[in-house]
DOMI-695503 format. One record per residue: chain; x, y, z of N, C-alpha, C in turn; residue in one letter. Coordinates in Angstrom, 1 decimal, m for minus. Atoms other than C-alpha are relative to their C-alpha. Last residue first. Example, Ala and Ser with C-alpha at 12.3 -4.5 7.8 and 13.67 -1.06 7.14 Angstrom:
BEGIN
   gupa     n.xx     n.yy     n.zz    ca.xx    ca.yy    ca.zz     c.xx     c.yy     c.zz   logu
      A     m0.9     m1.1      0.0     13.7     m1.1      7.1     m0.8      1.1      0.8      S
      A      0.9     m1.2      0.0     12.3     m4.5      7.8      0.9      1.2      0.0      A
//
This chain:
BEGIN
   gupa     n.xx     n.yy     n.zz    ca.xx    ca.yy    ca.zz     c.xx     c.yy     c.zz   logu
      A      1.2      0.3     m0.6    129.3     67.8     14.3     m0.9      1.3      0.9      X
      A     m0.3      0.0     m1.4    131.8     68.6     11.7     m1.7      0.0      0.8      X
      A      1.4     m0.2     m0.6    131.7     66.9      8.6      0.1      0.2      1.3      X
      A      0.2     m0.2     m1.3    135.1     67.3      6.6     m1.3      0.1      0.4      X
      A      1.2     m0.4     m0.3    135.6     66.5      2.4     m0.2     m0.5      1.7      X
      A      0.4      0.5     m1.4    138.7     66.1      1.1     m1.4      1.1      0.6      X
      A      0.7     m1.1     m0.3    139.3     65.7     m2.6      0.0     m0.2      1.6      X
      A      0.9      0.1     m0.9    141.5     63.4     m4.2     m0.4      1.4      0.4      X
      A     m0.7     m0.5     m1.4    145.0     63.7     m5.6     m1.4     m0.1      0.7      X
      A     m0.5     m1.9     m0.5    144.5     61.6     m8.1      0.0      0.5      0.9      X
      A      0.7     m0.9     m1.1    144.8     57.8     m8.4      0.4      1.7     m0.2      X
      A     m1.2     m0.7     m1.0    146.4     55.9    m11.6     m1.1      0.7      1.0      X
      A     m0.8     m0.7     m0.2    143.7     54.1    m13.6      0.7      0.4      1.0      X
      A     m0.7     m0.2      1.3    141.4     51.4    m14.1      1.3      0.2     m0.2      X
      A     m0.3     m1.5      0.3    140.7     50.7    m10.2      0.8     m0.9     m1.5      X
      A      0.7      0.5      0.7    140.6     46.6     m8.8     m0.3      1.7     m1.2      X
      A     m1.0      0.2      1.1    142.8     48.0     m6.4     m0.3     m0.8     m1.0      X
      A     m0.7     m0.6      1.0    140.5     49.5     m5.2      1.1     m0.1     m0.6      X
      A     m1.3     m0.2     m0.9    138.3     47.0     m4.6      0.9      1.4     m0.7      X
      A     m1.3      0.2      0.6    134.8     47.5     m6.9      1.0     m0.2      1.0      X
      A     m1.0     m0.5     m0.8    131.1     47.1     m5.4      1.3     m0.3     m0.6      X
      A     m0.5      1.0     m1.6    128.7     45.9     m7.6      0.8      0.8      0.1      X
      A      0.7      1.1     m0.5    126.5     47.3    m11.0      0.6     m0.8      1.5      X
      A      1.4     m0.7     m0.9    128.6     50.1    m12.1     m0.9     m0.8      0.3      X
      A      1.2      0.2     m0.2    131.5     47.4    m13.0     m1.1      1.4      0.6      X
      A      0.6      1.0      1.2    135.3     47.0    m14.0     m1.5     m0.2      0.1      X
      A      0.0      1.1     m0.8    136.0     50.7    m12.3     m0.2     m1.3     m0.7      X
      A      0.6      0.7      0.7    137.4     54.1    m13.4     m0.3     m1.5      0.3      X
      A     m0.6      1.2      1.3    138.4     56.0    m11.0     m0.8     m0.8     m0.2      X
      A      0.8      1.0      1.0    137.2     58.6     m8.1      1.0     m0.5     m1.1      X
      A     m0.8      0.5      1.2    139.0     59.4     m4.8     m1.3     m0.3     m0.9      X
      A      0.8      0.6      1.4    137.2     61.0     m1.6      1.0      0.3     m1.4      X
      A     m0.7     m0.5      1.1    139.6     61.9      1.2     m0.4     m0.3     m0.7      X
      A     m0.9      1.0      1.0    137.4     61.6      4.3      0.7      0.7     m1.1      X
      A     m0.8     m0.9      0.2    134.6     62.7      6.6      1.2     m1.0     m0.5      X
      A     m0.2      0.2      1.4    131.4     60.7      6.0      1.4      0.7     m0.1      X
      A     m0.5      1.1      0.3    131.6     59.6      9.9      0.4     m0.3     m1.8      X
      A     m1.5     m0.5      0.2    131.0     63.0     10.8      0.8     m1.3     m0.7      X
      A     m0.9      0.3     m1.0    127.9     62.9      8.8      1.2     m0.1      0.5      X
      A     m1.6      0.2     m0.5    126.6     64.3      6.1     m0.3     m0.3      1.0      X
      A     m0.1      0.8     m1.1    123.0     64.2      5.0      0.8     m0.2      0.8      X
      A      1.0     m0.7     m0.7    123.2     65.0      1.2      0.2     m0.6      1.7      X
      A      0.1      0.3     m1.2    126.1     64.1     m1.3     m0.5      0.7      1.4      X
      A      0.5     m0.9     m0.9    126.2     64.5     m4.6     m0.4     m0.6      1.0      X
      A      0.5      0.9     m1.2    128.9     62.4     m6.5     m0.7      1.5      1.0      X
      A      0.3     m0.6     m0.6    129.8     63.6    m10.2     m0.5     m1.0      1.7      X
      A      1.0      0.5     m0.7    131.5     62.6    m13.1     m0.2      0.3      1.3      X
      A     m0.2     m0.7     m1.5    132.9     64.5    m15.5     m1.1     m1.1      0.4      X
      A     m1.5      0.6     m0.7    134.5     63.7    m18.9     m0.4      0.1      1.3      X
      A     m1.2     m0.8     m0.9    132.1     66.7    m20.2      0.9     m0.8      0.4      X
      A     m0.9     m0.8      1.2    129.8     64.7    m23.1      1.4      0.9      0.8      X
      A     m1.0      0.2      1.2    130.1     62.1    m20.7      0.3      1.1     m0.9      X
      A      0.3     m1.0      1.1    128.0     63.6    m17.9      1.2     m0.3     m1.0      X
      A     m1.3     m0.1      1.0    128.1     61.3    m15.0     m0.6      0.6     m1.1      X
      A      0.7      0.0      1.5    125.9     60.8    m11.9      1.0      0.6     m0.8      X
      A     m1.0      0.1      1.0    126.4     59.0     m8.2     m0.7      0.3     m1.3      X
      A      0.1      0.2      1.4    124.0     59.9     m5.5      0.6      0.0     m0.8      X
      A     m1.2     m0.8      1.0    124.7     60.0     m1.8     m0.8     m0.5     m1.6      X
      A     m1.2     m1.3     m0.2    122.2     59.8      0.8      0.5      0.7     m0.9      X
      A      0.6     m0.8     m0.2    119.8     56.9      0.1      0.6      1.8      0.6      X
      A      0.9      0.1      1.1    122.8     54.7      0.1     m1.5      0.5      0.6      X
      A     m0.1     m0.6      0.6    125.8     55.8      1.9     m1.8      0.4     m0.7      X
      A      0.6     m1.1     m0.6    125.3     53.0      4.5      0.2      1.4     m0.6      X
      A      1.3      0.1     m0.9    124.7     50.4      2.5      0.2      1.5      0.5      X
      A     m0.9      0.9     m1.7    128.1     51.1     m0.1     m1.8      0.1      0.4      X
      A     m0.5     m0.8     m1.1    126.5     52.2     m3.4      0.0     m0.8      1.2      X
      A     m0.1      1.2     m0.6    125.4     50.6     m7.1      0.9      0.9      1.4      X
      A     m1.0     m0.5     m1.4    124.3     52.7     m9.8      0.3     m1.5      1.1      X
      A      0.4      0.9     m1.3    123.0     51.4    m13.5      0.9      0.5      1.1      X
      A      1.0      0.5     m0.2    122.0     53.6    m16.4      0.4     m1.0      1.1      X
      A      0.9     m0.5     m1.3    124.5     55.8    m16.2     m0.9     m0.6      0.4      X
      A      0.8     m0.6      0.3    125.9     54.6    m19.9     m0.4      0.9      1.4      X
      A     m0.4     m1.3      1.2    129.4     53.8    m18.5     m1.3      1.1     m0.2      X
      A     m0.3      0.8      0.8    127.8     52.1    m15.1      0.7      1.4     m1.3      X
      A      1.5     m0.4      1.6    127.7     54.3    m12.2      0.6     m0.8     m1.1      X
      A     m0.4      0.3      1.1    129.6     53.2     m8.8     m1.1      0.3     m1.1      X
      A      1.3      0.0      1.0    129.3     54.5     m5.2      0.9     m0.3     m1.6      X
      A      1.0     m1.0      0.2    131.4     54.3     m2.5     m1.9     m0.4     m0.4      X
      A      0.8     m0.5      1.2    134.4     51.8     m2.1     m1.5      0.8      0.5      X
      A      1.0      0.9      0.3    136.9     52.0      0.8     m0.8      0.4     m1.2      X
      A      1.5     m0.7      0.8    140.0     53.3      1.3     m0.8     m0.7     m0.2      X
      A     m0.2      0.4      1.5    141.9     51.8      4.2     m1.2      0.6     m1.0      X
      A      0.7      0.8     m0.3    141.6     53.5      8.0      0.4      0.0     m1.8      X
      A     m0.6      0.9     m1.2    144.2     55.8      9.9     m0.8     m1.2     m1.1      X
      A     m1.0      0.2     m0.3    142.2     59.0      8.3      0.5     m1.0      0.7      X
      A      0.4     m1.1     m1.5    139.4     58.1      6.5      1.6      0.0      0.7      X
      A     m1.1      1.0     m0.8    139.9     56.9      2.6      0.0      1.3      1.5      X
      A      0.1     m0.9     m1.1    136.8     57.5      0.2      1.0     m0.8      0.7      X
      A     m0.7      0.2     m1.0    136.3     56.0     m2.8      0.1      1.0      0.8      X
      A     m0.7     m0.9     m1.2    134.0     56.7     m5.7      0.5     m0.9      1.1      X
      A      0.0      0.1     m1.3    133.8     54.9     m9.1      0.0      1.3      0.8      X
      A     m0.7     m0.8     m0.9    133.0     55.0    m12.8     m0.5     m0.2      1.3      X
      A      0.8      0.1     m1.1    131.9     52.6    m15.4      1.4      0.7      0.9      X
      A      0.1      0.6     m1.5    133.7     52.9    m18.6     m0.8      0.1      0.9      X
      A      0.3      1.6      0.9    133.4     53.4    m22.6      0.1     m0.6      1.6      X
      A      1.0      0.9      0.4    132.3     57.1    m21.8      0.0     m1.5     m0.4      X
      A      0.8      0.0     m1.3    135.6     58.4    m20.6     m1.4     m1.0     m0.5      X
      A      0.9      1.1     m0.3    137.2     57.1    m23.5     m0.6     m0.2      0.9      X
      A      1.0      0.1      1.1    138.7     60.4    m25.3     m0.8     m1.3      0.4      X
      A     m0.1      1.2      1.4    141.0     61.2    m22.6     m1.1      0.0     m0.7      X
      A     m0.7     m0.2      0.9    141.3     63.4    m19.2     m0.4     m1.3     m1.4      X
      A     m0.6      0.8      0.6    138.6     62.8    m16.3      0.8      0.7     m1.3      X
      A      0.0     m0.1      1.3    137.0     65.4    m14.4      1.3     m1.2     m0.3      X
      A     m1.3      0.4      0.3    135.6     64.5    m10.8      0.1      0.0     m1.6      X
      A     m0.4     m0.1      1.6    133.1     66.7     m9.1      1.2     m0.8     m0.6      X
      A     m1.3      0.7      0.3    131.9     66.2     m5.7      0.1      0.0     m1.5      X
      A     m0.1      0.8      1.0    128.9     67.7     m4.8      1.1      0.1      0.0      X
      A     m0.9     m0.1      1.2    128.5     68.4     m1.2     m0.5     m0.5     m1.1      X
      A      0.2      0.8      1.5    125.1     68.6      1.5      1.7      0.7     m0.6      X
      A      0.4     m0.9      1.1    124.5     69.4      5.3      0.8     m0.5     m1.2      X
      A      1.2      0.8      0.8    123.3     66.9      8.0      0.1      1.0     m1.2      X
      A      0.9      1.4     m0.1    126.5     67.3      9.9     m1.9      0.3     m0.7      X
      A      1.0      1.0     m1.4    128.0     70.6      9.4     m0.3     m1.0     m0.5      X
      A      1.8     m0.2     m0.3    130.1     71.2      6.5     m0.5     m0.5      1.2      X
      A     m0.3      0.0     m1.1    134.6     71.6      5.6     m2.5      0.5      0.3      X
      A     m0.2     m1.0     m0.8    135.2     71.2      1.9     m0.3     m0.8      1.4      X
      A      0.2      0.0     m1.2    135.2     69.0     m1.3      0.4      1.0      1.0      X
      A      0.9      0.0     m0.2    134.4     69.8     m5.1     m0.1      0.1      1.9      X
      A      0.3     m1.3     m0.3    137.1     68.8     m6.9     m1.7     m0.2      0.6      X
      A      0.8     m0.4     m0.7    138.7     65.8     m8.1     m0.6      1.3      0.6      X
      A      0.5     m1.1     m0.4    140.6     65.6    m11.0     m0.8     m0.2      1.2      X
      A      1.5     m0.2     m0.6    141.5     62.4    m12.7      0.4      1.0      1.1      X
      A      0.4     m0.5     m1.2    143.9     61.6    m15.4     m1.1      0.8      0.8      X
      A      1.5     m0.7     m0.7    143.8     58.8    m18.1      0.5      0.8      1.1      X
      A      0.1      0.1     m1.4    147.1     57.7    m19.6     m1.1      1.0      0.4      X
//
């Protein structure tokens, strides 16, 4: 059973920058394509950004995109979401798991594994 870590989120003005860090457990991180989610208060999680196993292909929500950047470091188990430009509207409980694609948008309940506790990340205006 895979588990997932998040770390990385806090409390930033509006146009200023996080990374998001998510460590994975197990010996197969590298054979998947990884996600991010994000769930606002009152409102259903939604999908992110996605990286293929290798890295070689991303895939991110419209309005995210040119902002955030999804990257993964297998030999660590870790994958990463840097995120520039905030807004208050980025504010949320960012989730990552493992996904069936880095190339398109995932559901989440389309997700590998179990959920972790998430990170929360606040943009105040």
């Amino acid at each position: 059973q895979v588990q997932l870590v998040e770390s990385g989120g806090g409390l930033v003005q509006a146009g200023g920058s996080l990374r998001l860090s998510c460590a994975a457990s197990g010996r197969t991180f590298g054979g998947y394509a990884m996600g991010w989610f994000r769930q606002a208060p009152g409102k259903e999680r939604e999908f992110v950004a996605a990286i293929s196993w290798d890295g070689g292909l991303t895939y991110y929500k419209d309005s995210v995109k040119d902002r955030f950047t999804i990257s993964r470091d297998n030999a660590k188990n870790t994958a990463y979401l840097q995120m520039t430009s905030l807004q208050p509207e980025d504010t949320a409980v960012y989730y990552c798991n493992g996904v069936p694609s880095g190339a398109r948008e995932s559901r989440p309940s389309d997700v590998l594994h179990s959920w972790g506790q998430g990170t929360q990340v606040t943009v105040s205006s």
